[in-house]
BABARO-579147 format. One record per residue: x negated, y, z of N, C-alpha, C, O in turn. Coordinates in steps of 0.001 Angstrom, whole numbers, plus 500000, padded with zeros to 6 digits. Each point is the difference from the previous one (the first is absolute). Layout:
XYZXYZXYZXYZ/...
***
This chain:
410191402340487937500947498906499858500142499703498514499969500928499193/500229497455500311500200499885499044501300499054499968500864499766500846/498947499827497965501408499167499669499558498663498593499497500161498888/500837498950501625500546498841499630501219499414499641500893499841500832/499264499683497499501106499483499835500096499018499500499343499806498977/501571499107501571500043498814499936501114499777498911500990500704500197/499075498474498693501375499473499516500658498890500418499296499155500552/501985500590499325500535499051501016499369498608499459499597499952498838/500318498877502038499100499185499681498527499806499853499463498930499713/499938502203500511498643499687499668499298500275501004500589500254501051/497666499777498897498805500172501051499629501252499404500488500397498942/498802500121501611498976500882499766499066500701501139500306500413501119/498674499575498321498986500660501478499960501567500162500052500991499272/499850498763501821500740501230500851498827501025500246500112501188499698/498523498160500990499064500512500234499151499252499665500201498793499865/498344501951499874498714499060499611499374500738500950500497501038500438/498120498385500041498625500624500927499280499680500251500038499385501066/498783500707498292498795499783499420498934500217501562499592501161500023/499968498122501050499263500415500681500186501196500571498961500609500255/502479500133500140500350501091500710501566499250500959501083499560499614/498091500664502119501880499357500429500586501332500111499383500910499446/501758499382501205501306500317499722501229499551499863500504499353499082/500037501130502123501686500464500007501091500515499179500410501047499500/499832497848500591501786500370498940501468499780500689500523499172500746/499765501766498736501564499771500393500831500710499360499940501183499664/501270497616500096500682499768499063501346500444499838500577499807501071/500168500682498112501386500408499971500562499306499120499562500290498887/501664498457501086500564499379499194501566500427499396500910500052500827/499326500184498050501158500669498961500443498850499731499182499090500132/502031500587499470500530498846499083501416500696499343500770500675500684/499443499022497785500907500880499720501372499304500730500981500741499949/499247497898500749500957499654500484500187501088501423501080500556500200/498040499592500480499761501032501396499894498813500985500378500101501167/498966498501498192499563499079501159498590501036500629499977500855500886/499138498706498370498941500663500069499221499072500723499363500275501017/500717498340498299499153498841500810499392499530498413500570500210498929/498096499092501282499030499652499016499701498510500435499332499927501032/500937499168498534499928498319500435498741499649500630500000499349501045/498687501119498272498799499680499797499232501013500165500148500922499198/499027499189501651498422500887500507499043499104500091499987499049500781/498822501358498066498580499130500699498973501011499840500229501072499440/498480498560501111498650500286499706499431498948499164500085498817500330/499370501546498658498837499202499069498758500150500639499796501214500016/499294498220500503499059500427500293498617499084499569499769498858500398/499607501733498932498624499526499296498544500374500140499444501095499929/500067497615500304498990499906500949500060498130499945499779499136499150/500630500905502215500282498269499903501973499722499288500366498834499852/500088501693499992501126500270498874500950499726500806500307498894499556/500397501289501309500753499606500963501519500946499666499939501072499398/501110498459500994501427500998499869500311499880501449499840499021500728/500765502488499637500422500259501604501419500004499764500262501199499913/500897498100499921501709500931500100500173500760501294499765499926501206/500837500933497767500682500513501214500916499823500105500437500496501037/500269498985498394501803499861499682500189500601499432499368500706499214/502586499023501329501086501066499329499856501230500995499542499867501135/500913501404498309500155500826500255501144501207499903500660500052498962/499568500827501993501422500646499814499775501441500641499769500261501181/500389500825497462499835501071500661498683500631500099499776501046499391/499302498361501369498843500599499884499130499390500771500426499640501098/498249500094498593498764499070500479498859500918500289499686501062499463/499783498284501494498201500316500336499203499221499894500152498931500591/498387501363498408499172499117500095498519500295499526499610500585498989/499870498985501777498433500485499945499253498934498816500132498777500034/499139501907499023499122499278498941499241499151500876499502500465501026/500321497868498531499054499330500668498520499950499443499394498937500130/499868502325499151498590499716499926499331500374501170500276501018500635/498864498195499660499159499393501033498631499124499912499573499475498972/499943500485502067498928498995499820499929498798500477499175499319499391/501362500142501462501017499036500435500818499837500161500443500413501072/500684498661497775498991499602499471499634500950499026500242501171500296/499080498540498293499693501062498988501007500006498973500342499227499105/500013501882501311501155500509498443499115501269499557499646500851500816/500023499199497795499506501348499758501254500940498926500026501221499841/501032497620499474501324500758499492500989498939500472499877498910500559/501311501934498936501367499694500993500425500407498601499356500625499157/502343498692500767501039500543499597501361499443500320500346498822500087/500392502351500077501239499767500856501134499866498952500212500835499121/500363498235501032500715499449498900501471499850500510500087499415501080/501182501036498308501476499936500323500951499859499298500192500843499124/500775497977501036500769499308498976501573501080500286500357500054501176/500369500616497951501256499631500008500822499615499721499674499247499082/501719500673501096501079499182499517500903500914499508500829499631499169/499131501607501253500472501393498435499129501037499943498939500273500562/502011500430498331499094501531500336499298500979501141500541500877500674/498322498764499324499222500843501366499332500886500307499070499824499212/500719500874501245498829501209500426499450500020501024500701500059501011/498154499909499091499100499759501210499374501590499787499601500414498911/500398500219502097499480501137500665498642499884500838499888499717501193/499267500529498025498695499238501411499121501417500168499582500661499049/500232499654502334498956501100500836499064499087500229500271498810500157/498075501862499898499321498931500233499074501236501336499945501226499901/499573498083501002499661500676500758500790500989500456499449501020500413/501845498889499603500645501266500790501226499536500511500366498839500181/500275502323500047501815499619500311500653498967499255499786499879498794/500960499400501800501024499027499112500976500927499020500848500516500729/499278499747498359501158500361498809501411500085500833500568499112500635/499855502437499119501290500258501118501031499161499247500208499849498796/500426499606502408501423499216499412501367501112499338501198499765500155/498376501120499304500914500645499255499011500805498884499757501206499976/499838497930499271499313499985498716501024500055499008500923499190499916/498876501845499292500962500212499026499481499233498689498791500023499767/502223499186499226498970499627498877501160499912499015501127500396500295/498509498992498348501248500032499306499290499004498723499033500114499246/502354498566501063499067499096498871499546500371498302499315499205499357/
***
């Protein structure tokens, strides 16, 4: 498991993957204790296309879209917030237990 931190207001990519798919799933922090993130996408390049996923609250699942149809050979998963955030991401495994201890 790793960790991602967002400052309030901004993007940043979450995951990159270069021609390998894979499972993620996500654990969302907010220092308010919403723990919702406005904005989820995939970048995906190849024919350059963006997937949203939305908003999100708490915690998400989502499988990397490289593929061959169509052809993505990299991805990047990209997430906006609106404060201070921490994204918790397992990739290929268990979702991140909802009593994750952290400390901003």
């Amino acid at each position: 498991m790793f960790e991602v931190r967002i400052p309030a207001h901004q993007t940043a990519d979450v995951w990159e993957t270069w021609n390998v798919k894979g499972h993620l799933a996500v654990r969302i922090r907010t220092r308010s204790g919403s723990n919702r993130i406005p904005d989820v996408w995939w970048i995906k390049h190849g024919f350059g296309t963006v997937d949203h996923l939305g908003p999100q609250v708490d915690h998400f699942e989502t499988d990397s879209p490289i593929g061959w149809l169509p052809p993505v050979l990299h991805a990047k998963l990209r997430a906006a917030a609106d404060e201070d955030t921490i994204l918790y991401i397992e990739i290929n495994g268990a979702a991140p237990g909802a009593t994750l201890t952290f400390h901003w």
